[in-house]
N, C-alpha and C positions, 0 to 999 in steps of 0.2 A: 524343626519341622521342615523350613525348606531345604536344609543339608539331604533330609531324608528325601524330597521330590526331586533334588538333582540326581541324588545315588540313583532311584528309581526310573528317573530318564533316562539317566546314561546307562544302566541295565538294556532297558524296551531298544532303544538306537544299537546298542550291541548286539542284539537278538535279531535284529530285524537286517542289520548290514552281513551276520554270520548267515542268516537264511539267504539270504541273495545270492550269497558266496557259495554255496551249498547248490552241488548235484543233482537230480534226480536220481536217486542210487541204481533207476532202470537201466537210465541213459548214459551214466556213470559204469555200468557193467559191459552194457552192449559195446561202447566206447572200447572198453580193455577185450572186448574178444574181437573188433575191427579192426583195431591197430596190428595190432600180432600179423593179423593177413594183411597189414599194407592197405586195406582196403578203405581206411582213414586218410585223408589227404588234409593238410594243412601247411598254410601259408605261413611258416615264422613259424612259433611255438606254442602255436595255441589252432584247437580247431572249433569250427564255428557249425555247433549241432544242433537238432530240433528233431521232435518225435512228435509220434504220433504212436496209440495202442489201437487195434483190430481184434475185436473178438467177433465179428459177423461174417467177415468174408471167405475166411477157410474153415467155419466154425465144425466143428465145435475148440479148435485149436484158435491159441490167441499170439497173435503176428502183433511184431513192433516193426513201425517202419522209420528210419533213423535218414533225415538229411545231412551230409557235413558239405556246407556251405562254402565254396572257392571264391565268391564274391561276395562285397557288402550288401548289396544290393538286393540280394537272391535271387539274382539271375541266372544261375551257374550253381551246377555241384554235382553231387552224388548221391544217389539214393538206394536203402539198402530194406532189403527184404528179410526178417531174421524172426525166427519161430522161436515162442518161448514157451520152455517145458521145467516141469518139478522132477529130477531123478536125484534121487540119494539124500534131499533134504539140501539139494543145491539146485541155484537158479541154472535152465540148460538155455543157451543164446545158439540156436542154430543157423546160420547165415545162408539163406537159400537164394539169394537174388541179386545184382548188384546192377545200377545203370548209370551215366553218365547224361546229365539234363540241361538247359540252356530254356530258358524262356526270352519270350518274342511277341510279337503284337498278336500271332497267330492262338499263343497257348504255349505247350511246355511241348518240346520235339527231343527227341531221345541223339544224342550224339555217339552213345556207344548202345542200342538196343541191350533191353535186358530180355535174359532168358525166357524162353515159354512166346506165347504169340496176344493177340489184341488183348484179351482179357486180362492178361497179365498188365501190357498196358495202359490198362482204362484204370488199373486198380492202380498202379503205380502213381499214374497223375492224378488219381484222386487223393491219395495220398499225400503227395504235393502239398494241392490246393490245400486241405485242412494244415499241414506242418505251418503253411504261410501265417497262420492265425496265430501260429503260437510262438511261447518264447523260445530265444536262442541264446543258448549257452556254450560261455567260453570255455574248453578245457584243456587244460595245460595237455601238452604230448605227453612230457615225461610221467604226466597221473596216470597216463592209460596203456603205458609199451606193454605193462606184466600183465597178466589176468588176475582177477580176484580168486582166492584159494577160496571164495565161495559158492563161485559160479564155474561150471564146465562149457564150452565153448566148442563148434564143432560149424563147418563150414565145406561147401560144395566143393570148394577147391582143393580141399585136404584128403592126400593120397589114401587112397582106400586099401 
Protein backbone atom coordinates (compact mmCIF):
# COMPACT_ATOMS: atom_id res chain seq x y z
CA UNK A 1 0.00 0.00 0.00
CA UNK A 2 2.53 2.60 0.56
CA UNK A 3 4.69 1.53 -2.58
CA UNK A 4 1.22 2.35 -4.30
CA UNK A 5 1.03 6.10 -2.45
CA UNK A 6 4.56 6.78 -3.50
CA UNK A 7 3.85 5.59 -7.28
CA UNK A 8 0.72 7.89 -6.75
CA UNK A 9 2.75 11.01 -5.58
CA UNK A 10 5.46 10.88 -7.69
CA UNK A 11 2.65 10.59 -10.57
CA UNK A 12 0.54 14.27 -8.90
CA UNK A 13 4.51 15.96 -8.58
CA UNK A 14 4.99 14.97 -12.23
CA UNK A 15 1.78 16.31 -13.51
CA UNK A 16 2.05 19.25 -11.64
CA UNK A 17 5.91 20.29 -12.57
CA UNK A 18 4.82 19.12 -16.62
CA UNK A 19 1.88 21.74 -16.11
CA UNK A 20 4.20 24.55 -14.96
CA UNK A 21 6.46 23.68 -17.82
CA UNK A 22 3.60 23.90 -20.23
CA UNK A 23 2.60 27.03 -22.53
CA UNK A 24 -0.39 28.71 -22.86
CA UNK A 25 -0.93 27.24 -26.35
CA UNK A 26 -2.48 30.99 -27.02
CA UNK A 27 0.75 32.49 -25.94
CA UNK A 28 2.74 29.75 -27.14
CA UNK A 29 1.16 30.64 -30.91
CA UNK A 30 1.20 34.28 -30.67
CA UNK A 31 4.89 33.87 -29.60
CA UNK A 32 5.71 31.76 -33.07
CA UNK A 33 3.95 34.47 -35.27
CA UNK A 34 6.21 37.38 -33.29
CA UNK A 35 9.29 35.89 -33.58
CA UNK A 36 9.33 35.46 -37.34
CA UNK A 37 8.67 39.49 -37.37
CA UNK A 38 11.55 40.07 -35.03
CA UNK A 39 9.16 41.67 -33.24
CA UNK A 40 10.10 39.23 -30.04
CA UNK A 41 13.11 40.48 -28.27
CA UNK A 42 14.89 38.41 -25.79
CA UNK A 43 17.75 38.59 -23.65
CA UNK A 44 19.80 35.25 -23.91
CA UNK A 45 17.55 32.44 -25.11
CA UNK A 46 14.70 32.57 -23.46
CA UNK A 47 11.77 35.39 -23.67
CA UNK A 48 10.01 36.72 -20.79
CA UNK A 49 5.94 36.83 -21.80
CA UNK A 50 2.53 37.62 -20.40
CA UNK A 51 -0.85 38.05 -21.93
CA UNK A 52 -3.70 39.38 -21.56
CA UNK A 53 -7.23 38.32 -23.79
CA UNK A 54 -9.68 41.39 -24.92
CA UNK A 55 -12.92 40.50 -26.10
CA UNK A 56 -14.61 44.19 -25.06
CA UNK A 57 -12.62 46.72 -26.49
CA UNK A 58 -12.76 46.21 -30.40
CA UNK A 59 -15.59 43.91 -29.95
CA UNK A 60 -17.09 42.05 -31.30
CA UNK A 61 -13.36 40.91 -32.30
CA UNK A 62 -11.28 39.30 -29.61
CA UNK A 63 -7.59 41.08 -29.30
CA UNK A 64 -4.66 39.25 -27.20
CA UNK A 65 -2.38 41.61 -25.95
CA UNK A 66 1.31 39.84 -25.45
CA UNK A 67 4.17 41.78 -23.20
CA UNK A 68 7.88 40.18 -23.87
CA UNK A 69 9.52 41.47 -21.05
CA UNK A 70 13.42 43.13 -21.33
CA UNK A 71 13.54 43.47 -17.72
CA UNK A 72 13.12 41.40 -14.42
CA UNK A 73 11.49 43.80 -12.99
CA UNK A 74 8.82 44.86 -15.58
CA UNK A 75 9.92 47.81 -16.16
CA UNK A 76 10.74 47.70 -19.64
CA UNK A 77 9.58 45.78 -22.78
CA UNK A 78 7.27 45.59 -25.49
CA UNK A 79 3.85 45.28 -26.07
CA UNK A 80 1.95 43.92 -28.86
CA UNK A 81 -1.48 44.45 -30.22
CA UNK A 82 -2.59 41.03 -32.25
CA UNK A 83 -6.11 40.18 -33.34
CA UNK A 84 -7.32 36.72 -33.09
CA UNK A 85 -9.50 35.15 -35.74
CA UNK A 86 -10.90 31.40 -36.88
CA UNK A 87 -10.15 30.98 -40.91
CA UNK A 88 -9.71 27.45 -42.37
CA UNK A 89 -10.01 25.58 -38.89
CA UNK A 90 -6.66 27.37 -37.93
CA UNK A 91 -6.03 29.89 -35.26
CA UNK A 92 -5.27 33.52 -37.39
CA UNK A 93 -2.72 35.91 -34.97
CA UNK A 94 -2.86 39.14 -36.77
CA UNK A 95 -0.35 41.67 -35.35
CA UNK A 96 -1.78 45.12 -35.65
CA UNK A 97 0.27 47.16 -33.12
CA UNK A 98 3.62 47.09 -31.53
CA UNK A 99 5.14 49.76 -28.81
CA UNK A 100 8.15 50.07 -26.77
CA UNK A 101 7.30 50.75 -22.79
CA UNK A 102 9.42 51.73 -19.74
CA UNK A 103 7.57 52.39 -16.41
CA UNK A 104 8.30 55.14 -13.88
CA UNK A 105 7.00 56.62 -10.73
CA UNK A 106 4.80 58.69 -13.34
CA UNK A 107 2.95 55.37 -14.97
CA UNK A 108 3.93 53.57 -18.01
CA UNK A 109 5.35 56.31 -20.97
CA UNK A 110 5.61 54.92 -24.43
CA UNK A 111 9.44 55.16 -25.70
CA UNK A 112 8.66 54.06 -29.27
CA UNK A 113 4.71 55.43 -29.56
CA UNK A 114 2.56 52.75 -30.94
CA UNK A 115 0.36 53.28 -33.95
CA UNK A 116 -3.13 55.02 -33.88
CA UNK A 117 -3.46 58.20 -31.29
CA UNK A 118 -4.58 58.37 -27.13
CA UNK A 119 -7.20 55.79 -27.38
CA UNK A 120 -4.94 53.49 -28.75
CA UNK A 121 -2.84 54.55 -25.87
CA UNK A 122 -5.12 54.44 -22.93
CA UNK A 123 -5.84 50.77 -24.20
CA UNK A 124 -2.47 49.77 -24.50
CA UNK A 125 -1.52 50.82 -20.79
CA UNK A 126 -4.35 49.32 -19.66
CA UNK A 127 -3.25 46.56 -20.89
CA UNK A 128 -0.17 46.75 -19.15
CA UNK A 129 -1.59 47.19 -15.93
CA UNK A 130 -3.86 43.90 -16.07
CA UNK A 131 -0.58 41.61 -17.81
CA UNK A 132 1.31 43.01 -14.45
CA UNK A 133 -1.19 40.72 -12.57
CA UNK A 134 -0.44 37.89 -14.21
CA UNK A 135 2.12 35.18 -14.83
CA UNK A 136 5.19 35.30 -16.86
CA UNK A 137 6.31 32.70 -18.92
CA UNK A 138 9.60 31.65 -20.00
CA UNK A 139 10.04 30.47 -23.75
CA UNK A 140 12.73 29.16 -25.12
CA UNK A 141 13.50 31.24 -28.71
CA UNK A 142 14.33 28.21 -30.56
CA UNK A 143 10.32 26.89 -29.50
CA UNK A 144 9.10 29.79 -31.29
CA UNK A 145 11.41 30.97 -34.70
CA UNK A 146 8.73 28.50 -37.03
CA UNK A 147 5.13 29.04 -36.91
CA UNK A 148 2.80 26.42 -35.94
CA UNK A 149 1.44 24.62 -39.18
CA UNK A 150 -1.85 25.31 -37.11
CA UNK A 151 -2.04 28.69 -36.79
CA UNK A 152 -1.70 31.38 -39.87
CA UNK A 153 0.00 34.55 -38.85
CA UNK A 154 -0.25 37.89 -40.76
CA UNK A 155 1.10 41.26 -39.57
CA UNK A 156 1.04 45.23 -40.50
CA UNK A 157 4.52 45.08 -41.38
CA UNK A 158 4.09 42.36 -44.08
CA UNK A 159 4.51 43.63 -47.68
CA UNK A 160 1.23 43.82 -49.24
Amino acid sequence: MMKMGVAVFSLFVAAVVWAQDEHPRLLREAAQCLAPENFVVAKGKQARLAYVVDRTSYSPETVLYVVSYTEADRSRGFVYTVFLEQRDGKNGFNIQNNATFKKSGGGIDFVNAPLGGIWTQEHLVSAIEKIEREPIFEIRMRDVLVPSASSMCESYADKK
